[in-house]
PAZAPA-4460 file (N, C-alpha, C; in steps of 0.05 Angstrom, whole numbers, plus 32768, in hexadecimal, padded with zeros to 4 digits):
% residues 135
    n_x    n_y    n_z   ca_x   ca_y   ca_z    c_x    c_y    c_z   seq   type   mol
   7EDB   8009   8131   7EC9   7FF9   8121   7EAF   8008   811C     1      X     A
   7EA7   8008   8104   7E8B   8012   80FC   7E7C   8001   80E8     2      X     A
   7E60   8001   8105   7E50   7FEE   80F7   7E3A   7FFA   80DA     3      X     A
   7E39   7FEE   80C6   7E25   7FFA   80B9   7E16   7FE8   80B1     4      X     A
   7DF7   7FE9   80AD   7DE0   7FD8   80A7   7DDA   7FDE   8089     5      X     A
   7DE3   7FD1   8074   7DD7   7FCB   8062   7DB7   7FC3   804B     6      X     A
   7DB4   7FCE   8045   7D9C   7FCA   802C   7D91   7FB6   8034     7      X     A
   7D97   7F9E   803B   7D95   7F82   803E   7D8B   7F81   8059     8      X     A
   7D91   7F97   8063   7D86   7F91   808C   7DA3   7F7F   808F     9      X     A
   7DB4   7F7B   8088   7DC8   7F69   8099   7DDA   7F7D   809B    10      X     A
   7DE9   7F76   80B7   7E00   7F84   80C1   7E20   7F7F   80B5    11      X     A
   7E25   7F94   80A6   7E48   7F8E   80A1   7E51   7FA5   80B2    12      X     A
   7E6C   7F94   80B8   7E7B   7FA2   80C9   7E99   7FB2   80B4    13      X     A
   7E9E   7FC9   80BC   7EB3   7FDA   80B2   7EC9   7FDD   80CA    14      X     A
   7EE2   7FD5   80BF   7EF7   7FDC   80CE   7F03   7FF7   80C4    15      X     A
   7F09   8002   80D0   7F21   8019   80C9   7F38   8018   80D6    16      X     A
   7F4F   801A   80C5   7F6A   8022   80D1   7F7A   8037   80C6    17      X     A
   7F7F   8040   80DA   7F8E   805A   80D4   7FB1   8064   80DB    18      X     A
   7FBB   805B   80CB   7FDE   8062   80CE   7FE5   8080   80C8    19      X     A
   8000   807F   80D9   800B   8098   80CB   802A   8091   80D6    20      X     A
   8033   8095   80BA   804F   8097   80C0   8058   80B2   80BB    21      X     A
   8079   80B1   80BC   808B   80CC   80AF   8089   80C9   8091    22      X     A
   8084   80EE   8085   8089   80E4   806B   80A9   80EA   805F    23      X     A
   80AA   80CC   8066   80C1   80CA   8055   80C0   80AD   8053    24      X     A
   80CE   80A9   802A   80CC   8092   8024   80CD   8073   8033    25      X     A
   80DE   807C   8045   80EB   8065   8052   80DD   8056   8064    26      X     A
   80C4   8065   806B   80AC   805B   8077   8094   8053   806C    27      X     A
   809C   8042   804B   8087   803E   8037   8081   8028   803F    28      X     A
   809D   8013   8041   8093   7FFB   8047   807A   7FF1   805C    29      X     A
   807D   800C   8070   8064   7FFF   8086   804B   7FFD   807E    30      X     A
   8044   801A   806E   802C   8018   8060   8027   8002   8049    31      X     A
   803D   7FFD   803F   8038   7FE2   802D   8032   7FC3   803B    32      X     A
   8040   7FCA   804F   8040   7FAA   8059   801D   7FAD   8068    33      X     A
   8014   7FC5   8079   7FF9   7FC6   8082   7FDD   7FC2   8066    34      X     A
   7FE9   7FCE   8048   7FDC   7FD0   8043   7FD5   7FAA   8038    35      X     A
   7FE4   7F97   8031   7FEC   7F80   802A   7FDB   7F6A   804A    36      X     A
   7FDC   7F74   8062   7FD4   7F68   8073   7FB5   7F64   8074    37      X     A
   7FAF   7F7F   8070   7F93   7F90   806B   7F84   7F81   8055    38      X     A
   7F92   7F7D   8043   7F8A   7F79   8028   7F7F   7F54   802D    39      X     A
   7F92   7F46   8038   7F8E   7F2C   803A   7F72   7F22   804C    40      X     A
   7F6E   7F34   8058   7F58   7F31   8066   7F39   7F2F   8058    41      X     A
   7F40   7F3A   803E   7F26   7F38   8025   7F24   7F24   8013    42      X     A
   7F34   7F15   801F   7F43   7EF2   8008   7F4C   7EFA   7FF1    43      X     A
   7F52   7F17   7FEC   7F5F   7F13   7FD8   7F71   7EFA   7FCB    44      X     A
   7F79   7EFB   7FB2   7F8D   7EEB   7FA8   7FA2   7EF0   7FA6    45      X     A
   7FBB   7EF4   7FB7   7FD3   7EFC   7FAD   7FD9   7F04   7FA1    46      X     A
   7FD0   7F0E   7F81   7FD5   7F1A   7F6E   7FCB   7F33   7F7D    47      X     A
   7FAE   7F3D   7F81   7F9E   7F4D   7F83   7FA5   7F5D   7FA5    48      X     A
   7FB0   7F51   7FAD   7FC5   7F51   7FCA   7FD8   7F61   7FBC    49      X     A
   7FEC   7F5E   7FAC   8008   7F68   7FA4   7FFE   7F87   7F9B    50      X     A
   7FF3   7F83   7F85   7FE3   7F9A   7F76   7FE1   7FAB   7F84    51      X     A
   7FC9   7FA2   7F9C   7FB9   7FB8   7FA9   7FD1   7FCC   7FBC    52      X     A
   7FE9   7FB9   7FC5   8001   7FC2   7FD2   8014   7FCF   7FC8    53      X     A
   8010   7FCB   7FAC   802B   7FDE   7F98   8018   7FF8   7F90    54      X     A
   7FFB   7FF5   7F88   7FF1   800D   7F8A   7FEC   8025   7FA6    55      X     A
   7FF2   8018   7FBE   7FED   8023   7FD6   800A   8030   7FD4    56      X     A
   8024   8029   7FD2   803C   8032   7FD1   803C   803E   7FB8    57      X     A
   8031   8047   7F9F   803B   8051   7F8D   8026   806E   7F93    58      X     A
   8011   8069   7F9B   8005   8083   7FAD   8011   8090   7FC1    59      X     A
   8021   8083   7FCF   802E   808D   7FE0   8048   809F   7FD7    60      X     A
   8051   8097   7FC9   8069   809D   7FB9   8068   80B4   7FAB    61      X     A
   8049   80BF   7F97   8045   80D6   7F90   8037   80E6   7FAA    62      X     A
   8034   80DF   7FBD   8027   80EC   7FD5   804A   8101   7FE6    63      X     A
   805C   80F3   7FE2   8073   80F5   7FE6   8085   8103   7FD7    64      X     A
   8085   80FB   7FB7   8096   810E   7F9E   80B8   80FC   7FA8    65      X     A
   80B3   80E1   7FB1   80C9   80D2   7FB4   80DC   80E1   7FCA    66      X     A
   80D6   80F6   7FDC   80EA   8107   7FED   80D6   8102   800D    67      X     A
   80EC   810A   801C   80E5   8108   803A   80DB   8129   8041    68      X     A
   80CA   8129   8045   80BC   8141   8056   80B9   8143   806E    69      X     A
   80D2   814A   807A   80D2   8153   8097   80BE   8160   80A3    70      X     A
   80B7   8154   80C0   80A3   8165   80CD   8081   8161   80BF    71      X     A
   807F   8148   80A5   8068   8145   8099   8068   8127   80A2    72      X     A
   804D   811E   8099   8046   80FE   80A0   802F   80FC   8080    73      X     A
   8034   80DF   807D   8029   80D6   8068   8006   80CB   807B    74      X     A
   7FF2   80CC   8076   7FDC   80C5   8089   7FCE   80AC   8075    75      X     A
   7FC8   808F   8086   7FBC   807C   8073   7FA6   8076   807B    76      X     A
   7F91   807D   8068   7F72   8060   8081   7F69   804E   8072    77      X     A
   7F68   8036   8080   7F5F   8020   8072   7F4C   801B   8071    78      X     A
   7F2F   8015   8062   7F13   8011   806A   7F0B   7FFD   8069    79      X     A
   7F0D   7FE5   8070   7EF9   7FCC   8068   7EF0   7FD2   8070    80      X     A
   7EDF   7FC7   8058   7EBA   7FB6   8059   7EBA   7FA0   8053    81      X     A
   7EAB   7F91   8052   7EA9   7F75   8048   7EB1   7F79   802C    82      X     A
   7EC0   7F66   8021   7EC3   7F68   8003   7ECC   7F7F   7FF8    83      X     A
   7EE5   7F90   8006   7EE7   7FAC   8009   7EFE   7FBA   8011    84      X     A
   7F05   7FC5   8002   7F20   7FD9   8016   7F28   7FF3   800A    85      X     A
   7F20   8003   8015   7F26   801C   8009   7F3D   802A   8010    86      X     A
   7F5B   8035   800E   7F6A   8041   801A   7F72   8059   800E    87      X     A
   7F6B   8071   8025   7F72   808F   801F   7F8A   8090   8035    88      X     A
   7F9F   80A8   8019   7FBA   80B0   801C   7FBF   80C4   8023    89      X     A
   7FC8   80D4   803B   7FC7   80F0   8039   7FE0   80FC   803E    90      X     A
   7FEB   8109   802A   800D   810D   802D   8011   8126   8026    91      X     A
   802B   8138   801F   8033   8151   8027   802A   815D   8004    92      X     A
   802B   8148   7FF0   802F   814D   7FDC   8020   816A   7FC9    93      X     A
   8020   8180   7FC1   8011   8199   7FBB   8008   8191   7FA0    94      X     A
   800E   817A   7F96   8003   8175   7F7B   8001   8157   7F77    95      X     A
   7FF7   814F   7F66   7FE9   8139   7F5B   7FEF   8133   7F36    96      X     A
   7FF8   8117   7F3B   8000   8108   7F1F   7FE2   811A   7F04    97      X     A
   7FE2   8123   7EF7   7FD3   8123   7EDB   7FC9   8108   7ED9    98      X     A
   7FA8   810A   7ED7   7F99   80F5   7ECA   7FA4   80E1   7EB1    99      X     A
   7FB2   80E7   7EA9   7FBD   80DD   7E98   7FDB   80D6   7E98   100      X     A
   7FE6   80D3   7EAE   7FF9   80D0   7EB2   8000   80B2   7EB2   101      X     A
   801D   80A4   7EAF   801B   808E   7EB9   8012   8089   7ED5   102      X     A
   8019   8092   7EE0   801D   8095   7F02   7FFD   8089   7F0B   103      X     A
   7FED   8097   7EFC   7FD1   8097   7EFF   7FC4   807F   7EE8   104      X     A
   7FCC   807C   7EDA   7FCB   805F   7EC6   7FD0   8042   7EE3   105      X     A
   7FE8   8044   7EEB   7FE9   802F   7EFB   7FE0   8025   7F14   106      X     A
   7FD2   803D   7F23   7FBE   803F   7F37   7FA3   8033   7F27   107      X     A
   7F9F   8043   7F13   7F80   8037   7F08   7F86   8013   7F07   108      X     A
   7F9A   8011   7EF8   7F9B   7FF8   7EE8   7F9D   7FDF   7F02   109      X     A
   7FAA   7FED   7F1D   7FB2   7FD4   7F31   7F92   7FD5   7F44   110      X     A
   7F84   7FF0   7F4E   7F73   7FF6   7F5D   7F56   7FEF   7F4E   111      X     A
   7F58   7FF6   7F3A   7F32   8003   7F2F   7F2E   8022   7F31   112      X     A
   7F31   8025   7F47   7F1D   803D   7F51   7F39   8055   7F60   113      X     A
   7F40   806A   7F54   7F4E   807F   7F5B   7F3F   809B   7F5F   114      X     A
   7F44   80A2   7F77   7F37   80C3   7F80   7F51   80D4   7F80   115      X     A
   7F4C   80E9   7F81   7F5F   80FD   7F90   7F53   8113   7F93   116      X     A
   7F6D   8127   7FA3   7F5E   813D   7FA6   7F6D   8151   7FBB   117      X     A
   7F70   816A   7FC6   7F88   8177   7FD0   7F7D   818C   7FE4   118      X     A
   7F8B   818E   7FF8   7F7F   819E   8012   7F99   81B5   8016   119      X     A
   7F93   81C4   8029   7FA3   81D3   8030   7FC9   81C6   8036   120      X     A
   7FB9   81AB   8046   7FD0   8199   8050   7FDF   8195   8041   121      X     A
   7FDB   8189   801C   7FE2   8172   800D   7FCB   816B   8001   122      X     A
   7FDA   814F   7FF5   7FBF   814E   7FE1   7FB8   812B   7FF2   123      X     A
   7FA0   8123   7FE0   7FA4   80FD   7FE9   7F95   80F3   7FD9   124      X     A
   7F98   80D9   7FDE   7F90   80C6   7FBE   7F83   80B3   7FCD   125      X     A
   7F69   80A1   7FC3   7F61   8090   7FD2   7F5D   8079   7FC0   126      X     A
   7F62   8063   7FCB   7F5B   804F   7FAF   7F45   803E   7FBF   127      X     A
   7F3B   802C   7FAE   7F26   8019   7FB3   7F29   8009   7FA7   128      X     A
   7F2A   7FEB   7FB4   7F26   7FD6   7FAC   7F07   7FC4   7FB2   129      X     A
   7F00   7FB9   7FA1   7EF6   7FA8   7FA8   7EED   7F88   7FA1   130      X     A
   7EF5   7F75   7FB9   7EFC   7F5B   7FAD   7EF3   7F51   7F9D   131      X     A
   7F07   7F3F   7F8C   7EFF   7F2C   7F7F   7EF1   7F3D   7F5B   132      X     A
   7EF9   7F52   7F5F   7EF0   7F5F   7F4A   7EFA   7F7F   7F4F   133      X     A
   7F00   7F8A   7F42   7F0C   7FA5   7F3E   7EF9   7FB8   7F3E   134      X     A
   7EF5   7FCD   7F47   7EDF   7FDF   7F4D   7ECE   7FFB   7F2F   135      X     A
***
């Protein structure tokens, strides 16, 4: 848990969680179902719950290239903040969807807010939500 003090002098609190599965597809569901648990905790609306969960798995999925990478792990962190959830993806993947891709159309269109970017490791994508309004 990390506390941070705000503009306001009032205290919000930040959770972080941090998964890691195998990367391979077959271990999407966990990160979907964490990211759906996570998500409810911001009152989302079920709509905005589903979304935020099909974009967490469709990041995952180009993080992946739809194949199992032995001996690799897909890495997830969750960030709430109040009114808040940010989740970065970190997977085997050496490339990244084109800005203009669909792939990248439907992250914008479910999330708001899409990053990316690529390390020695792989590359990773982070999205941001934030409640009750799109970022």
């Amino acid at each position: 848990m990390i506390t941070v003090v705000g503009e306001s002098g009032k205290t919000n609190v930040t959770d972080v969680v941090e998964l890691r599965v195998p990367a391979d597809p077959a271990y999407l569901t966990v990160i979907r179902t964490a990211s759906a648990g996570l998500a409810a905790r911001l009152d989302l609306t079920l709509d905005e719950i589903e979304d935020l969960r099909i974009a967490v798995d469709e990041a995952c999925a180009l993080l992946l290239g739809h194949t199992t990478h032995p001996d690799a792990h897909l890495y997830t962190e969750f960030t709430i903040r109040p009114g808040a959830l940010d989740v970065h993806v970190r997977g085997p993947a050496r490339t990244l969807p084109d800005r203009s891709s669909f792939a990248w159309s439907v992250l914008e269109a479910l999330v708001g807010r899409v990053e990316t970017g690529a390390t020695e490791e792989g590359c990773w994508i982070r999205l941001s939500h934030t409640g009750g309004r799109r970022a």
